[in-house]
C-alpha angles and dihedrals in degrees: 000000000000082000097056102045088046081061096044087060093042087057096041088052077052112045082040088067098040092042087053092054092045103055081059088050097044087034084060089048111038085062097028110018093227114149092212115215094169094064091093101051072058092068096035082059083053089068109047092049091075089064138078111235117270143124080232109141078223121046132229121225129230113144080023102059087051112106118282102265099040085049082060093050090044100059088035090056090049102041101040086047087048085046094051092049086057088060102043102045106031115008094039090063091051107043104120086050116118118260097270105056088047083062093048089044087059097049087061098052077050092061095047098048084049091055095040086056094046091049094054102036104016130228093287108115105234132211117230132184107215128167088338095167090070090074086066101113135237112223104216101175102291098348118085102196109191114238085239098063094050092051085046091057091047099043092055100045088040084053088043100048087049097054093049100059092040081061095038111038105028132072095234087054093050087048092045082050088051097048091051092050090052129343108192092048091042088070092039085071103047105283118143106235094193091047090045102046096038085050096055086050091054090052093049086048088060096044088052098048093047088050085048086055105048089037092053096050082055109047091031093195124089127221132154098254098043098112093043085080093054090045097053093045086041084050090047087052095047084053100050102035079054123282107259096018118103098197082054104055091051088041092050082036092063088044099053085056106049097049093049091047095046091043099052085044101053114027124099112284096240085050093052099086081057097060100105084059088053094052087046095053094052092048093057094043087053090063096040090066105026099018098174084060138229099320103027115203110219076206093073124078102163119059120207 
């Protein structure tokens, strides 16, 4: 019992981070319908913000040794800055583009942010110590629950409490509903495309740094891909909590998760290395039967 609820947690610290990426992926998607592949070069960028520029194997802080809620501004400031120049100076040309060059245009922001990285820092993977004192663990009867993965879970519900009431009780939220339902209409009426869209972007900025943030005090080590893991998993769990609904990527977030915890805890020793296939497996027999995913949208006509 005490194995399995050590696992349950285990699962919950990680759906709560890809949950987290995946509401800025499906946010993106729900108004624009731009599958954004480039949202986790943005985390990565997180990251690296924290450091001060050098081909050094172990980093040096800057933004990083500021106290804990300036360090949160900080990253919010960059990466939701970083977020809004996307838009204005690549997305913004190409809205009314079909899905898939959206996508390509993405992977190519990816790319940029990538080299940027590489021509500041280098291609050296580099060690930080980051909020080290929240691996300290809390001993809960049998359980010990690192300090980490509690400030993970809160982190996320806190995010995702936030957000809902932004959609739901202000009236940017109800115009960025309404964009999602039905864009073109949605201006039609009065909503501003520009505010809407730059907004969802904001909020995605903020996810991702946060992410940036959680992913980094875990891993403790820097490279220029580190955040395209999270993203793929984050863009798996939009897909199958249901592409364009929110309640949908947490809740596929989640999923993703559990199913990749439990599996890596409980399958024959000699199957684990396979896990990610098993994961995998699942995921495609879950479309098979049910293919507009977990939380369907009656918005969304096109699936991607």
């Amino acid at each position: 019992m005490i194995n399995f609820a050590q696992t349950f947690i285990d699962a919950l610290s990680l759906g709560s981070l890809y949950a987290l990426a995946a509401l800025g992926i499906g946010l993106l998607f729900g108004i624009l319908r731009l599958i954004n592949f480039a949202y986790g070069d943005l985390i990565t960028l997180g990251a690296y913000a924290l450091i001060i520029p050098s081909t050094e194997a172990v980093a040096t802080l800057f933004i990083g040794g500021w106290p804990w809620f300036m360090v949160i501004i900080a990253v919010a400031v960059i990466v939701v800055a970083a977020a809004l120049l996307s838009d204005l100076l690549v997305f913004r040309h190409i809205r009314r583009a079909d899905p898939a060059t959206l996508m390509i245009a993405s992977f190519a922001v990816s790319f940029v942010i990538q080299n940027v990285i590489l021509m500041f820092y280098g291609s050296r993977p580099k060690s930080v110590d980051l909020w080290s004192n929240l691996n300290y663990q809390i001993a809960v009867g049998g359980l010990r629950i690192p300090l980490l993965q509690i400030v993970t879970i809160l982190a996320t519900l806190v995010l995702m409490g936030g957000l809902t009431l932004l959609l739901k009780r202000t009236a940017l939220g109800i115009q960025m509903r309404a964009a999602a339902e039905d864009f073109r209409m949605a201006r039609y009426l009065g909503v501003r495309g520009n505010l809407v869209i730059g907004l969802a972007f904001a909020i995605s900025g903020v996810l991702a740094a946060v992410a940036s943030l959680l992913l980094l005090s875990q891993t403790g080590t820097l490279s220029q891909t580190m955040g395209v893991p999270l993203m793929l998993f984050a863009f798996i769990a939009t897909v199958v909590g249901g592409m364009g609904s929110l309640i949908g990527a947490a809740t596929g977030g989640f999923a993703v998760a559990f199913a990749s915890v439990f599996l890596q805890a409980y399958l024959p020793d000699d199957l684990r290395p396979f896990r990610d296939s098993f994961v995998f497996g699942i995921v495609i027999l879950m479309l098979l039967f049910r293919p507009a995913g977990l939380v369907p949208t009656k918005a969304l006509v096109e699936r991607v």
